[in-house]
N, C-alpha and C positions, 0 to 999 in steps of 0.2 A: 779760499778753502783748500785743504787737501788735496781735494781732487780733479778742482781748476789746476793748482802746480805740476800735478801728477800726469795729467794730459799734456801739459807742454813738454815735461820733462819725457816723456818719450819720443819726443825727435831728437832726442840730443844724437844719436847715431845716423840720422838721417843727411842728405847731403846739405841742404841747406842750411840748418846747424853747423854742419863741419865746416861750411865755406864761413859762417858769421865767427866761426870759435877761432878758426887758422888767421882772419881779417886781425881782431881785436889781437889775440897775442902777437901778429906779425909789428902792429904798431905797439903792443905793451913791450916788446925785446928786451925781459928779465934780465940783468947779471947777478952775477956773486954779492951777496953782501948786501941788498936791497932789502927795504921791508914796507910788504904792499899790502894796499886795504883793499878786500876784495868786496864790495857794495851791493846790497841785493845778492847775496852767492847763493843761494840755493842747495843743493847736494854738492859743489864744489867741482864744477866742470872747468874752470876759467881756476880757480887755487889752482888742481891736478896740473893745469898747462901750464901755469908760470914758474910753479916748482918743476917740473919734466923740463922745459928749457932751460932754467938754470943751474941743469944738472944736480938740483935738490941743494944747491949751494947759497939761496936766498936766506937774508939773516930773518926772516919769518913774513908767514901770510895769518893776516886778522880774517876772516869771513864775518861778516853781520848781515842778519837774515831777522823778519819778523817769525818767520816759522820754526820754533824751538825743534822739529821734529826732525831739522837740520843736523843737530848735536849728534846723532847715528851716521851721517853720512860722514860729518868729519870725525867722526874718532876711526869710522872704516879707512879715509882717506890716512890719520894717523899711524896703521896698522899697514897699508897694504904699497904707501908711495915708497922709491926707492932713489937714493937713501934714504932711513927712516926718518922723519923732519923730528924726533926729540923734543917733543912739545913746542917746536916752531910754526906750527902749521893748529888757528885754533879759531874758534866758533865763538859768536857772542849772542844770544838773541836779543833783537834793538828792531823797534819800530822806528826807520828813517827817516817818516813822516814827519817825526817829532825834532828831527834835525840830527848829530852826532854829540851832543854834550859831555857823553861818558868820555869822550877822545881830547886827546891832549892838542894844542899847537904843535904844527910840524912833527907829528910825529911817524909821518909815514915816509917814504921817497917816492911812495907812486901811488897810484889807484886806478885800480877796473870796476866796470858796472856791465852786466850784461842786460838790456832789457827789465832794468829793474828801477830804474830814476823816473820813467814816463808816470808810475806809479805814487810818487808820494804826494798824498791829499791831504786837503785843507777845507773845511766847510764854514761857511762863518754865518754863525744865527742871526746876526744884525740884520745883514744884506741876505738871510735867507739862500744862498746860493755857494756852490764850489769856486773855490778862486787859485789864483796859483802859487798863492804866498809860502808852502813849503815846498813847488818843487823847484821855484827859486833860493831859499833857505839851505836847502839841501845843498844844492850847487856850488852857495858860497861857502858853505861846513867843509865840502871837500878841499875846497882850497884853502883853506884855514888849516885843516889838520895834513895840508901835504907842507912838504920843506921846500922852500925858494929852488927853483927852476926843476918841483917835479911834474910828470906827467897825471893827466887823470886822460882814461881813453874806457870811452862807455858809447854803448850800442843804445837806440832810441829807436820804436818804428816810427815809421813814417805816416803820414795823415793816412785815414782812413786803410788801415794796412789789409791784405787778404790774406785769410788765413788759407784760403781756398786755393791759393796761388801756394803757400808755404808745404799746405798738406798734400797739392798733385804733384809738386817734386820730389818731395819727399817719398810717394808712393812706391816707387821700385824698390828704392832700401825696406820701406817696409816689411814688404812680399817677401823678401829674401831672409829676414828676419826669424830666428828661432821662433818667436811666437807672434805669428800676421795676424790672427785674428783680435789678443789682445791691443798691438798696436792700432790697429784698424777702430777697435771701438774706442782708446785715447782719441784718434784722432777726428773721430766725429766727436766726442767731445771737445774737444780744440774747437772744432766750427762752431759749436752750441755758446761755449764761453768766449769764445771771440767777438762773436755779435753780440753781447754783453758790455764787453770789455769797450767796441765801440760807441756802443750805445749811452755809456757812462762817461768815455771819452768827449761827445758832443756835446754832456752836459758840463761840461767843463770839471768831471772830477780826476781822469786821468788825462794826459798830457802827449797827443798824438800829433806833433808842431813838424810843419817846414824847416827843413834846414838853415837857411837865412834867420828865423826866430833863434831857434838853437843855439845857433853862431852868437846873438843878439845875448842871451842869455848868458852864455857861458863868459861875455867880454865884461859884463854887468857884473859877476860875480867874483869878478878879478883875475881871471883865464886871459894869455895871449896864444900868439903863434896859432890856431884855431884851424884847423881842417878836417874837411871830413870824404869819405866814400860811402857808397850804396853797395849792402851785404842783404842776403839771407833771402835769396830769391827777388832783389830789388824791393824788402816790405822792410828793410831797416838803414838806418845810417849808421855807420862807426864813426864816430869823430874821437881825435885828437887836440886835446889843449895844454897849455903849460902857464903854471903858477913862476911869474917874473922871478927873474933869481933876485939876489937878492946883491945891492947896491953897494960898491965898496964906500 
């Protein structure tokens, strides 16, 4: 909902955010001329940084987001980055649950996800229960639509993540913050929806895995070269994988 996203999204200034955001583009290292799918983008925190390092010289960033309400953040992001991205920089709304179909082979050279793959579900009436068959789906879609030897580098929490550990480090930025009292009540919201988010987790609808799985996963979906670090207060992984190049 709204205002489950709208609680996360106000740490985006918070330190642990800043450490997960600086983590993911240090391993995304945008150049000139790239064109990247931005997964799960949200309001376009992880667009913002890959265009800002590539000195706005990237040949375009896609954002796809289930939240149409997305479409204001990037026409703001269209108006206010510098240089202006000229309709490089552009929005799709796409439930990724349902996989990437709209997207062509190879059409990208890279992809980011921030904390947004753990989320694509799959229920199946048969078996009555949640299974993982789209957020394995998903995974091979991105390597399907990246070009031979691109990168996909996406953030995933960790099992049972705390959001209680995310929201006390974050507290100082809070407090200091033009307005603490709204952030303060996102952030009790974040506790509220988190134990949600876990609790939906255990029933196996979202996807809260060991890094070993992950690893496992992403080799499954056609991914090599596979590593990862622990970001965002220790309650996430960054990994990095790469789509084989391609054979002479």
């Amino acid at each position: 909902s709204p205002k489950c996203a709208k609680a996360f999204w106000s740490q985006q200034h918070t330190r642990p955010y800043r450490e997960l955001l600086a983590h993911t583009l240090d391993w995304c290292a945008p150049a000139p001329g790239e064109a990247w799918l931005d997964l799960g983008c949200g309001g376009g925190a992880l667009t913002r940084g890959l265009w800002e390092r590539a000195g706005g010289a990237l040949a375009g960033v896609l954002g796809v987001d289930c939240a149409a309400a997305n479409a204001d953040a990037y026409a703001r992001l269209d108006r206010d980055l510098a240089p202006p991205p000229g309709g490089r920089v552009r929005f799709r709304c796409h439930d990724f649950s349902a996989g990437l179909s709209p997207l062509a082979d190879r059409s990208f050279d890279h992809a980011v996800s921030g904390l947004s793959v753990p989320y694509a579900e799959h229920y199946d009436p048969a078996a009555g229960r949640w299974t993982g068959a789209a957020y394995d789906r998903l995974l091979a879609e991105v390597c399907r639509v990246l070009r031979p030897g691109g990168r996909f580098v996406v953030s995933v929490n960790v099992p049972e993540p705390s959001w209680a550990a995310v929201a006390w480090r974050g507290l100082p930025d809070l407090l200091r913050s033009g307005r603490p009292l709204r952030h303060l009540k996102n952030g009790l919201r974040m506790l509220r929806y988190g134990r949600w988010l876990k609790r939906e987790a255990r029933a196996g609808r979202f996807h809260y895995l060991p890094a070993a799985e992950v690893t496992a996963r992403l080799a499954a979906a056609g991914f090599e070269r596979i590593e990862h670090r622990v970001s965002y207060a220790g309650q996430a992984f960054v990994f990095r994988a790469h789509r084989p190049a391609a054979r002479a």
